[in-house]
Every structure is written in structure tokens, then in C-alpha cells.
VEXDOTOR-888722 format. One line per 10 residues: their letters; for each residue x negated, y negated, z of N, C-alpha, C. Coordinates in steps of 0.02 Angstrom, whole numbers, plus 32768, in hexadecimal, padded with zeros to 4 digits. Layout:
REM residues N
A = X:Y:Z:X:Y:Z:X:Y:Z  ...;
END
This chain:
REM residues 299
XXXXXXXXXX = 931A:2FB8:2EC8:932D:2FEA:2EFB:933C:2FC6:2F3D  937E:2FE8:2F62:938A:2FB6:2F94:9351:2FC4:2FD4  935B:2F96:301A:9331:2FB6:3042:9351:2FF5:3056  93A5:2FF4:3067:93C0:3029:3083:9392:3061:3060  9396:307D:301E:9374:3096:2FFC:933A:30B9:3001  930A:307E:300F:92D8:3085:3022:92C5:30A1:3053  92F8:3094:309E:92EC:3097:30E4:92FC:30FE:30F0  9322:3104:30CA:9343:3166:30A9:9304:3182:3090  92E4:3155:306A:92AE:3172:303A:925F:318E:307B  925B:3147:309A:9239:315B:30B9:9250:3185:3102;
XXXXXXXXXX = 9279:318D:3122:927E:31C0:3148:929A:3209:3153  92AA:321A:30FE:92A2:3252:30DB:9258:326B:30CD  9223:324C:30C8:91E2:3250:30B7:91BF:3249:310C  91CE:3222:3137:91CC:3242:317E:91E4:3282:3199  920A:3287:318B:9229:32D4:3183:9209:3314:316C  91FE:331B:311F:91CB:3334:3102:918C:3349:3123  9166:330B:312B:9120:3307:315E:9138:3322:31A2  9163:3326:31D5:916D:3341:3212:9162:3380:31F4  919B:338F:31C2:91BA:33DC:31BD:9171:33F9:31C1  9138:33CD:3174:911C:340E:3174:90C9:3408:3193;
XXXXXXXXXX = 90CF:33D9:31D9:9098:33D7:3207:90BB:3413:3238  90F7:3417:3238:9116:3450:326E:90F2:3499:3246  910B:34B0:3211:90FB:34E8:31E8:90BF:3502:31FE  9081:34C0:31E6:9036:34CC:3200:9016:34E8:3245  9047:34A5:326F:9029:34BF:32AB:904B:3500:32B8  9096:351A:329C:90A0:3552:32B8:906D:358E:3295  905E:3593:325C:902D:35B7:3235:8FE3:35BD:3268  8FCD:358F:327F:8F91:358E:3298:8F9E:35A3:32E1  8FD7:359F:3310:8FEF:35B8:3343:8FF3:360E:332F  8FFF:3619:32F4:902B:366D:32E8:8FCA:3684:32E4;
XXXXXXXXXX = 8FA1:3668:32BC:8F5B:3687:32AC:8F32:3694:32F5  8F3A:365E:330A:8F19:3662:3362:8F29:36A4:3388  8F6F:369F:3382:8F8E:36C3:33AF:8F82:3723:3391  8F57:373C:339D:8F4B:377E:3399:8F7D:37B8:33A2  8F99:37AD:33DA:8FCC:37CF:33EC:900E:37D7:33B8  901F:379A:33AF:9058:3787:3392:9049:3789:3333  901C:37AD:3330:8FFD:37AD:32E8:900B:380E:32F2  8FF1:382A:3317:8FF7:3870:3336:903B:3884:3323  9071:3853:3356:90AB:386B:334B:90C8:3865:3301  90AF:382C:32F1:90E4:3816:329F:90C8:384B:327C;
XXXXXXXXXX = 9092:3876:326C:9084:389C:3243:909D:38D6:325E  90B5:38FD:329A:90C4:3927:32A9:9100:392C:3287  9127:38F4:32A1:9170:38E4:3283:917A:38E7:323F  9156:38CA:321B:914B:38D4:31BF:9141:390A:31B9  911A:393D:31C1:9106:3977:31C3:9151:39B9:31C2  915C:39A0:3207:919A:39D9:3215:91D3:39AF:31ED  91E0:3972:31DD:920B:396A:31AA:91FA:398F:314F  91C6:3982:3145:91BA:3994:3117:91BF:39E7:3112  91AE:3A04:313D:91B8:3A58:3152:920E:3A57:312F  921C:3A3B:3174:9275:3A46:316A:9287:3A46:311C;
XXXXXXXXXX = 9271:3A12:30ED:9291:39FA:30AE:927A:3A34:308C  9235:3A44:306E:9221:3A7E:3045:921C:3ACE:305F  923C:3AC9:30B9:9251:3B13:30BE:924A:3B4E:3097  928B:3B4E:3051:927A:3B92:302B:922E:3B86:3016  920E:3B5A:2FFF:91BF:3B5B:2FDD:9190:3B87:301A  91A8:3B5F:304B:916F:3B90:3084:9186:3BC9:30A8  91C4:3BE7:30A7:91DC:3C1E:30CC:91AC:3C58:309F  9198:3C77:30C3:917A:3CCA:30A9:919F:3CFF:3096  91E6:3CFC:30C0:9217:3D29:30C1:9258:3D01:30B8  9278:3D33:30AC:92C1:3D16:30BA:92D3:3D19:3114;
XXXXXXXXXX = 92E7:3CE3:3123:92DB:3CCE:3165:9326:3D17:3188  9357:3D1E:3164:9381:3D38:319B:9389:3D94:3167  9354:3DAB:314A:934D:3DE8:313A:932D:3E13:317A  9354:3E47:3172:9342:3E73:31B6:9321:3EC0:3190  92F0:3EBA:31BD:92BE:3F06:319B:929A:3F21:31EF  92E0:3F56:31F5:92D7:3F6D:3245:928A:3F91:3246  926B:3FAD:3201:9240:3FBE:322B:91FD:3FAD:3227  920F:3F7B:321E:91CE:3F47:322F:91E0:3F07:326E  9201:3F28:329B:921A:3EFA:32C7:91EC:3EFF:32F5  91C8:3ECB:3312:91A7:3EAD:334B:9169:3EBC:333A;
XXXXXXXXXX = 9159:3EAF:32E9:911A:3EB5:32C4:90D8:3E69:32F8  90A5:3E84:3313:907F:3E3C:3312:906C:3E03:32D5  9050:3DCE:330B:903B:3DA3:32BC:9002:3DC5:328C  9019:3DB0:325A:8FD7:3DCF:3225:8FD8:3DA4:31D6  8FA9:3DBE:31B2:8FC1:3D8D:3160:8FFE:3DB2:312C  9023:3DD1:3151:9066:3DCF:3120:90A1:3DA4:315C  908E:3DC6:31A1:90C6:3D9F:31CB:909D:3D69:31EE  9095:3D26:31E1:9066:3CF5:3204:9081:3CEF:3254  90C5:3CFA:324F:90C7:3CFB:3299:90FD:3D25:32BF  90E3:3D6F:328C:9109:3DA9:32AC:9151:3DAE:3288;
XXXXXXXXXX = 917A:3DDB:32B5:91BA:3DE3:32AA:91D2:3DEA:32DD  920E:3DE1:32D9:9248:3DF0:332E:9251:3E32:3325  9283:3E34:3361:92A4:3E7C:3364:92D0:3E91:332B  92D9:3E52:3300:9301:3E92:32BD:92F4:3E95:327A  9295:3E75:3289:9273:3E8F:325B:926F:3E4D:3222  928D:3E19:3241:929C:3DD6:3214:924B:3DB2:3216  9244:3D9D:3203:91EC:3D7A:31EE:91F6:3D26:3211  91E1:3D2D:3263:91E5:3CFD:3281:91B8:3CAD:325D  91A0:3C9C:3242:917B:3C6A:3221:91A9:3C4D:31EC  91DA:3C82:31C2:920A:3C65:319C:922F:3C45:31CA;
XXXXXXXXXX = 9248:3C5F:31F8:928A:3C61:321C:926F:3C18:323F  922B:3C08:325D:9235:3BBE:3274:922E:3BAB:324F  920B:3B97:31FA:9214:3B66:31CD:9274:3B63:31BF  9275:3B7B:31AF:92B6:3B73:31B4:92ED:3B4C:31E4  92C9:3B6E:3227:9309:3B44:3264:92E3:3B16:3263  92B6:3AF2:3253:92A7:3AAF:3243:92D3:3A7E:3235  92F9:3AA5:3206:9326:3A71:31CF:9364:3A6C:3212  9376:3AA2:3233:93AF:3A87:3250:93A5:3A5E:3288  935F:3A64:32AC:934B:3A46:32DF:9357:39FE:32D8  9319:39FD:32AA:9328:39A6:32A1:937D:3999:326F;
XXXXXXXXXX = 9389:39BA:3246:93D9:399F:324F:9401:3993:3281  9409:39C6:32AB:9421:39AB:330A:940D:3967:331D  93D0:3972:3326:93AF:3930:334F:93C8:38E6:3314  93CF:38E2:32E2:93D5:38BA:32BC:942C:389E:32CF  944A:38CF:329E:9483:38C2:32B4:94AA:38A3:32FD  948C:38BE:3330:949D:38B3:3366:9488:3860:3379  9434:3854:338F:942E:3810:3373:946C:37E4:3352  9475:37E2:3305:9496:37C9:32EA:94DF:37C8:32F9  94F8:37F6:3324:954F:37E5:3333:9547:37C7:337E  9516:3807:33B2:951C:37D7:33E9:94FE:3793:33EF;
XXXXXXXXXX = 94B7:3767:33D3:94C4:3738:33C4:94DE:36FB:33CF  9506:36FC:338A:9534:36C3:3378:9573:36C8:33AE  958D:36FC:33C7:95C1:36FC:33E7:95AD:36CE:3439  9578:36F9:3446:9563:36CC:3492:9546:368E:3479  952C:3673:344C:9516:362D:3449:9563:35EE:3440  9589:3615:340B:95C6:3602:3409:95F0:35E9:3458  95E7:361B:3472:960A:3617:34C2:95E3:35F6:34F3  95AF:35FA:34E8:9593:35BE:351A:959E:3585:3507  9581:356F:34A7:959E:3526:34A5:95D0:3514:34C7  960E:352F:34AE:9649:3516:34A6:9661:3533:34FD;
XXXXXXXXXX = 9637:3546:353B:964A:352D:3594:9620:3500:358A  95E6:34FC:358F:95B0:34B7:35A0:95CC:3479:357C  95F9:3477:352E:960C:343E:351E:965F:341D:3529  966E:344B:3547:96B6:3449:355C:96CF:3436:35AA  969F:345B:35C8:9698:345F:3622:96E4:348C:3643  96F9:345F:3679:972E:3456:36A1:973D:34AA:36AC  9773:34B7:3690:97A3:34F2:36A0:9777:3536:3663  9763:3520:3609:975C:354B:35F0:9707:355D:35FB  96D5:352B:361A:9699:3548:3640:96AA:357C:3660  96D0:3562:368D:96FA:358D:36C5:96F1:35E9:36C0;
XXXXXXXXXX = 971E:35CC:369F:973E:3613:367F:9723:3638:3648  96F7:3628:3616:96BD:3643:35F8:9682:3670:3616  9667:362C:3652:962A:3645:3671:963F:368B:36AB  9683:3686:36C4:9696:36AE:36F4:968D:36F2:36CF  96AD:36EC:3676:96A8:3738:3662:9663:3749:3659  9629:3710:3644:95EE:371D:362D:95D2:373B:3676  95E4:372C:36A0:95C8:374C:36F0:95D8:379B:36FA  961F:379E:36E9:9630:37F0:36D5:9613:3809:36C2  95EE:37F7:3686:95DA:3830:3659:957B:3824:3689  9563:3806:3678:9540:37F8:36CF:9513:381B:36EB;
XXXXXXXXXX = 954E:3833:3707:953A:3849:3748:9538:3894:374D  9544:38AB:3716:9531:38EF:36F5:94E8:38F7:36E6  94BE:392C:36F2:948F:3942:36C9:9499:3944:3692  947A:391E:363B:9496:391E:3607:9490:3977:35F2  9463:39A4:3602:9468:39E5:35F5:94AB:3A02:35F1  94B0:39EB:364C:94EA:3A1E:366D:9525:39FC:3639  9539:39C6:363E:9573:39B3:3615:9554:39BA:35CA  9537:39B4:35A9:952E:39E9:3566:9550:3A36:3560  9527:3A5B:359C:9543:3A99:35A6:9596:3A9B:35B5  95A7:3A6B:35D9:95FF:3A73:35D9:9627:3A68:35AA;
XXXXXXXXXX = 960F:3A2C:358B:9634:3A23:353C:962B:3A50:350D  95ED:3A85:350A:95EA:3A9D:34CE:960B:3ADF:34E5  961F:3AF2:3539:9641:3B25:353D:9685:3B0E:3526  9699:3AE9:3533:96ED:3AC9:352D:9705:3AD0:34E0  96CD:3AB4:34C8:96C0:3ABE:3468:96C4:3AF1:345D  96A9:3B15:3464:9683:3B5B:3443:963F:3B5F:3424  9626:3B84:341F:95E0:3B9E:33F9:95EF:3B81:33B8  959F:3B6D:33A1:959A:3B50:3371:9571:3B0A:334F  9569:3AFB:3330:9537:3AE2:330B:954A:3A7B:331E  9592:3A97:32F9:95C2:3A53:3302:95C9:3A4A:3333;
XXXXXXXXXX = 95EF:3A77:3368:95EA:3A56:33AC:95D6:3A41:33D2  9584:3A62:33CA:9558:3A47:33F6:9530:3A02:33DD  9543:39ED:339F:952B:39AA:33A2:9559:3987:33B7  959D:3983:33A8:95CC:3955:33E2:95C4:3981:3422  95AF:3999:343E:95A3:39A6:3499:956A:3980:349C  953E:3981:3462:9504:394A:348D:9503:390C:3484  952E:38FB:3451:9548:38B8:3428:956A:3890:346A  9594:38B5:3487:95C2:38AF:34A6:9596:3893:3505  956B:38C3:350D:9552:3898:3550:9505:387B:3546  94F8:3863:350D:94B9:3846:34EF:94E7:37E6:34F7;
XXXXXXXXXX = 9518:37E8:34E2:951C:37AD:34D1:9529:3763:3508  9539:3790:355F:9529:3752:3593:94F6:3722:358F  94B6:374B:358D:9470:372B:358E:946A:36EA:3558  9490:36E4:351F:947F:36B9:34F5:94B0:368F:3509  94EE:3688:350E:9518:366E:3541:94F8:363E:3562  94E0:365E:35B2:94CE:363F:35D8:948A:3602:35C4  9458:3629:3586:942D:35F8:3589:9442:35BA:354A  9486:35B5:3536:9490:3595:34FB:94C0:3564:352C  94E2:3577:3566:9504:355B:3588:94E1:3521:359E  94A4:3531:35BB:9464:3501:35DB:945B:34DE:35AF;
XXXXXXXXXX = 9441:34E0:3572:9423:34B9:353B:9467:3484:352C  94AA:3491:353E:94C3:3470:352D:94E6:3435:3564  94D7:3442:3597:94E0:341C:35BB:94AF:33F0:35D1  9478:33F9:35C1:9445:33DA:35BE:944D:33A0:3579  946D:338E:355B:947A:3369:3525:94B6:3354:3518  94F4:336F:353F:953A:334F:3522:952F:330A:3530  952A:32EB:3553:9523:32B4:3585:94EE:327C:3566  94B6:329A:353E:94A0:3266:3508:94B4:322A:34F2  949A:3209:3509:94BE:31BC:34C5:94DA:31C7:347D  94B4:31EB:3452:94B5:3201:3416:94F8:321C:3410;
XXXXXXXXXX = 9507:3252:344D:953D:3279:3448:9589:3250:3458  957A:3227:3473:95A4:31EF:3495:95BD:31BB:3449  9581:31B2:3437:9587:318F:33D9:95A8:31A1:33BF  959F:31F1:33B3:95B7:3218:3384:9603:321B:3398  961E:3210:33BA:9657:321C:33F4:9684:31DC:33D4  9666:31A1:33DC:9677:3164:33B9:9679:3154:336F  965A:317F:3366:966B:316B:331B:96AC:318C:3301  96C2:31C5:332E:96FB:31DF:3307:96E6:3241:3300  96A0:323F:3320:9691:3296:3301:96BB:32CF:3330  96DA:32EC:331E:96FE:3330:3335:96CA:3357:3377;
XXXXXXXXXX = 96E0:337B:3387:96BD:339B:33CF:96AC:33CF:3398  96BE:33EE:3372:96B5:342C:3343:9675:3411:3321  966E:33D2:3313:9649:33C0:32E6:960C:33BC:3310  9617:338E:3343:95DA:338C:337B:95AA:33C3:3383  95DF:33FC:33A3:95B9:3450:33B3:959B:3466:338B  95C4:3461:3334:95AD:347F:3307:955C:3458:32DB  9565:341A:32E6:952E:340B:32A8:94FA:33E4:32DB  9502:33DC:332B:94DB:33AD:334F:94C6:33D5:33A2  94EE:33E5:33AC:94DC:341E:33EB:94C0:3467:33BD  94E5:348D:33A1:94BC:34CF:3383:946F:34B1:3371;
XXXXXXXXXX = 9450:3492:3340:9411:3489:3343:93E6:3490:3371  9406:3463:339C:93DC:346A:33E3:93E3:349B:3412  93F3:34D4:3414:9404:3504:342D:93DE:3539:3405  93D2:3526:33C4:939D:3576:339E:9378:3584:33A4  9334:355A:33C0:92F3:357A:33DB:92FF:359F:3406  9320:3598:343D:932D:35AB:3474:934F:3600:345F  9366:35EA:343F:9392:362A:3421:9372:3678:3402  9345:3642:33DD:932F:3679:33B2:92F9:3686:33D0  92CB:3663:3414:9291:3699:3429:92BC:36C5:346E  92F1:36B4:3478:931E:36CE:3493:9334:3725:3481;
XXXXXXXXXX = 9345:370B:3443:935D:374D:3413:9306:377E:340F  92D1:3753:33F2:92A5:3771:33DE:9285:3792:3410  9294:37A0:345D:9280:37A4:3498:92B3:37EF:34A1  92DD:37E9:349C:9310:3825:34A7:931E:3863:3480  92EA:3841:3429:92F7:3879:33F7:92D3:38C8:3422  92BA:38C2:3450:9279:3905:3463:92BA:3926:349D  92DC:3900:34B5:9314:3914:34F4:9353:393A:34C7  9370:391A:3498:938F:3932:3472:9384:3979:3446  9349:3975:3442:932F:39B8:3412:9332:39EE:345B  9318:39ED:349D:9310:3A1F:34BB:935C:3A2B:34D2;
XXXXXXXXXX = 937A:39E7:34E7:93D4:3A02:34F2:93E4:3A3A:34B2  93E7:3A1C:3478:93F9:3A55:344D:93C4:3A94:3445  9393:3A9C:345E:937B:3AD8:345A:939A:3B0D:349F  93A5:3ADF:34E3:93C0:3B01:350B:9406:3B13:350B  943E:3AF3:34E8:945D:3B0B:34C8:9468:3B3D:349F  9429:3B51:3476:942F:3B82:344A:940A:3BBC:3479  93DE:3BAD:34B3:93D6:3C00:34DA:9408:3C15:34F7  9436:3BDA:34F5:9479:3BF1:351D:94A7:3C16:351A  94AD:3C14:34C6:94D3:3C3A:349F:9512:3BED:3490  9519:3BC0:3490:952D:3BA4:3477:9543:3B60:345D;
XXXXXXXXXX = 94E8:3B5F:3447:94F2:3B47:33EE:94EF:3B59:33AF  94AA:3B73:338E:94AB:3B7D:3357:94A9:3BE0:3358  94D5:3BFC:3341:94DB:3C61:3347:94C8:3C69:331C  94BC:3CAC:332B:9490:3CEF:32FE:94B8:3CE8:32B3  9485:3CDE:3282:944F:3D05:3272:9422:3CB2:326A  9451:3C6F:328B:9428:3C2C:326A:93DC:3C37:3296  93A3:3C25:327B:9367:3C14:327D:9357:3BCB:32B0  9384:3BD4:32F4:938F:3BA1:3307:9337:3BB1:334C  9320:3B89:3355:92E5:3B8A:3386:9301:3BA7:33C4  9327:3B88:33E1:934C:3B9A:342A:9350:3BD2:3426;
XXXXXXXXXX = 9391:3BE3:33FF:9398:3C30:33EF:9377:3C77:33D4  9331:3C4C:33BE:92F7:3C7E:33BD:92EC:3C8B:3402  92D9:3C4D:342B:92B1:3C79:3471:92D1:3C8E:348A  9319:3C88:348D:9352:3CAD:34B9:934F:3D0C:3492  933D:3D07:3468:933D:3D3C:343D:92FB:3D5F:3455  92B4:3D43:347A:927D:3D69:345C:927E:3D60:34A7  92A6:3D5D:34D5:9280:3D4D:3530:9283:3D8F:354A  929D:3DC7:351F:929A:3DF8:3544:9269:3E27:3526  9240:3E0D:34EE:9209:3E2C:34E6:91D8:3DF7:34ED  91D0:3DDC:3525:9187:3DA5:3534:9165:3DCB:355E;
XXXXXXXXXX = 9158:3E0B:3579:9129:3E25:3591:90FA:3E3B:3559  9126:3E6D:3533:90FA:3EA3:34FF:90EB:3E74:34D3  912D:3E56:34AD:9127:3E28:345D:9132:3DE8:3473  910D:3DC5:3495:9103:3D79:3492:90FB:3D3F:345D  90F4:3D53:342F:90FC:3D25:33E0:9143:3D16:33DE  917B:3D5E:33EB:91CD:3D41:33DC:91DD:3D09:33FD  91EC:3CFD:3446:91FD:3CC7:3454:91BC:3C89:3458  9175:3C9B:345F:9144:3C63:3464:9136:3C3C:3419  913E:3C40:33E3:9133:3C22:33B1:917C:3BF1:33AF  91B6:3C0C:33AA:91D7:3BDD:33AA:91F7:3BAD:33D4;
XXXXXXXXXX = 91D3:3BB7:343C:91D4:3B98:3457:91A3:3B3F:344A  9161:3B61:342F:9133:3B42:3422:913F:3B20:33D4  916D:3B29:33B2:918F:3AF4:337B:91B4:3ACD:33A2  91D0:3ADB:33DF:9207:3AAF:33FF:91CD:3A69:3419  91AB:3A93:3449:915A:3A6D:345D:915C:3A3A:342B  9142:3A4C:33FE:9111:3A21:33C2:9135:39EA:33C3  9181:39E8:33A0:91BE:39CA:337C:91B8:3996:33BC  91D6:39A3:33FF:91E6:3979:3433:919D:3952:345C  9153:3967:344A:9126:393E:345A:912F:38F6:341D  9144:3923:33D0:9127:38E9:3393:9154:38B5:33A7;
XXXXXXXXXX = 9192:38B9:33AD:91D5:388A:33E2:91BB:385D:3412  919E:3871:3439:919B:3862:3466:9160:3825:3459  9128:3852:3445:90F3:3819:342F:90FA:37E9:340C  912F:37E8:33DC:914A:37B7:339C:9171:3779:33BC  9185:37B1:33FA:91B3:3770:33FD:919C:374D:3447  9170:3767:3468:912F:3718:3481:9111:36F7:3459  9102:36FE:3420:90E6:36E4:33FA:910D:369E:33DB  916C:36C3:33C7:918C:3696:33C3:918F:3665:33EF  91A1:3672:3426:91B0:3663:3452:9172:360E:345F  9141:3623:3457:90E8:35F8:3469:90F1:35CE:3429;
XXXXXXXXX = 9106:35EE:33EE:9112:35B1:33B6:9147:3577:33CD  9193:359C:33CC:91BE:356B:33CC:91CA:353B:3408  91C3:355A:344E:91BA:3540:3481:917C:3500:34A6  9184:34DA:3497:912A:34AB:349A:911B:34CD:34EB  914E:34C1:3510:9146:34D1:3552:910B:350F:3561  9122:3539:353C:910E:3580:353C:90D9:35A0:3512  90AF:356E:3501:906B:3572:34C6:901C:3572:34DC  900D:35A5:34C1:8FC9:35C1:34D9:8FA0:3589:34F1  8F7D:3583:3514:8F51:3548:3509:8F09:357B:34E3;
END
């Protein structure tokens, strides 16, 4: 066996041993961390809700039986009915499923699009920094609500639109912090190597700058999933994201605010699914955040 051979062998097996001293300590970071154990089960929880929905709905979530409308909680309605008699407890297992579909989806397109655009100003500079960062300032300098709310008027009502309206002013923030990460590294020796040997700028961004830009990214992302869920819920009191008859959370409390004196279960139960969903977010992703970040780790 040659040494070359050998010299592969063993720092593939260095490799190995990093990878899975990282795993551990992140395992023993995730057990410590209380909070961030709180959220991940919240999150499993309401995912798992979302998936077996029909198993746990009581009712059919969008059947209307007027006269049992604005029934309290009890053991046939666990948490009442609205005004048209629909069995509010189905109706949030249910907008479960679309909730976290929103928040998911959205994540996943806005994303890659702003990490994409920061690489490629931070590794480019001059005129297309320029002119990148100038639009990433546009979108900015908006309240992401208020410009949510304008795109999804411009769109229309709806399910689809309002994940590109939030898709759409979600994606500066990753931008700007993928921009940093990358200017913080073009300039590397390594990158300068890689430059000399013949490697493409496509190739650079893609297989040597992106790496180093994903921690950052993803406690980034995992930080925003709880902002994203309430944009789309305020959207849906708005009247336009998810319409009648979907089982959307927003559009419950927009539905039950005008009986929160007498019947406080309509809009307070499925305000308080919004609650739950955007604390487990939130907690999960300090948690991420204290793993992947050394900077940022409990002592």
C-alpha cells in the first residue's frame, strides 16, 4: 500500500473521529439544554398532530351544525365550537397541517434564494455587490409584515400567495448574513489556491464558500421559523391568506374576535396554538443556535 494511500486512509479516519466527537458533544449540548429539549418536543408533537390529523380530529373539521354554534368546551366539543357550529379542536388539528406547511415551505424557497444572493455580492464585489445589496436594502427597510401585507394584496387571497408574499420579504436577512460570511473568507489563501489551480468562481461559491455559510444559515433560518408562522397567521386575520372554510389559525381568531367577550374559546384556543407553535421555534432554534455556534454556547 502506497503512503499516498495511506496518508487518505488516515485522514478520512480523522474525519470520522471529528465528525462523530461533533455529534456527541452536540447530543450532550441538546440534553443540557432544557429549553431547547421543550421546544424540539413541542415541534415533534405539532408535527406529528399535523401528519395523523384525520386519526385525531373528533369532527369533520369544516361541517357546519348551526345549532350548536358557540357550544362551550366540554367532552364531545374539547374546545367548543365557533359561530357555525364547526368543532373548534378539529379545526386547529387540522390548521396544523397548513401552518407548519407555510412556515416550511417558505423557509425552503426564501432560504436558498437569499443565501444564493449574498454569496454570489460578497464573492463578486464591485458593481454586482452594488447593486444586489442596494435591492436587499429595499426590501429593508420595510416592516417585513407591512410588505407581506402589500404583496399578498397585489396577489390576491390565498394560501399560495401568501407564501410567496412572505417568501418574498423573508429572503434579505439571509442575504445580508451570507454576504458577511462570505467576505470574511474570499480573501483566504485556500481560496486564492483554489483560484490557481484552475477552480471556476461557480465552483468556489458552490462547494467551498456555501459550507461555510450553513451554520450561520440554518440557526438563522431556525430563528425566524416562529416570525414566519405569526406573518402568516396575520395574514390570515387579514383576510388574505388562507379563506373560509380552510382551518387556517389566523383565520380562526379573525373569525372568533367578535365573540371574545361572551365565547372566548373561538378566537383564544387557536390564538394559543399560534402561542405554543412560535414559543417551540423559537426555543429550538436557541438551542440551535448554542449547538452550532461555539461563540454562542451555554457555559
Amino acid at each position: 500500500m502506497s503512503s499516498t494511500t495511506l496518508d487518505k486512509t488516515k485522514v478520512d479516519h480523522l474525519r470520522s473521529e471529528a465528525k462523530a466527537r461533533y455529534l456527541k458533544d452536540s447530543y450532550l449540548l441538546w440534553c443540557r439544554n432544557h429549553l431547547m429539549i421543550t421546544g424540539t418536543f413541542i415541534i415533534l408533537i405539532l408535527i406529528l398532530v399535523a401528519i395523523f390529523a384525520p386519526l385525531l380530529a373528533t369532527h369533520d373539521p369544516y361541517h357546519q351544525i348551526l345549532k350548536n354554534r358557540l357550544y362551550p368546551p366540554s367532552s364531545e366539543h374539547f374546545f367548543g365550537t365557533d359561530n357555525l357550529g364547526r368543532d373548534i379542536f378539529s379545526r386547529v388539528v387540522f390548521g396544523a397541517r397548513i401552518t407548519i406547511l407555510i412556515s416550511f415551505l417558505v423557509a425552503f424557497i426564501s432560504t436558498p434564494i437569499g443565501t444564493a444572493v449574498g454569496i454570489l455580492s460578497g464573492y463578486m464585489g464591485g458593481k454586482t455587490d452594488e447593486v444586489l445589496m442596494r435591492i436587499t436594502d429595499v426590501f429593508m427597510a420595510f416592516p417585513k409584515l407591512i410588505l407581506a401585507v402589500a404583496f399578498a394584496a397585489a396577489l390576491g387571497p390565498g394560501v399560495v400567495n401568501a407564501i410567496i408574499a412572505i417568501a418574498v420579504v423573508n429572503w434579505p436577512s439571509y442575504a445580508r448574513l451570507a454576504r458577511a460570511e462570505t467576505l470574511a473568507v474570499r480573501n483566504h489563501d485556500y481560496i486564492q489556491v483554489l483560484r490557481v489551480m484552475g477552480a471556476g468562481d461557480l465552483r468556489i461559491m458552490a462547494g467551498h464558500i456555501l459550507p461555510l455559510c450553513l451554520s450561520s444559515v440554518i440557526v438563522r433560518m431556525s430563528l425566524d421559523m416562529g416570525q414566519i408562522i405569526l406573518t402568516a397567521a396575520g395574514l390570515g386575520f387579514l383576510g388574505l391568506g388562507a379563506q373560509p372554510p380552510m382551518p387556517e389559525w389566523g383565520l380562526m381568531v379573525a373569525d372568533g374576535r367578535l365573540y371574545l367577550v361572551d365565547h372566548w374559546w373561538v378566537a383564544t384556543l387557536p390564538g394559543f396554538a399560534i402561542l405554543t407553535i412560535v414559543i417551540g421555534f423559537n426555543l429550538l432554534g436557541d438551542g440551535v443556535r448554542d449547538i452550532i455556534d461555539p461563540h454562542q454556547r451555554q457555559s
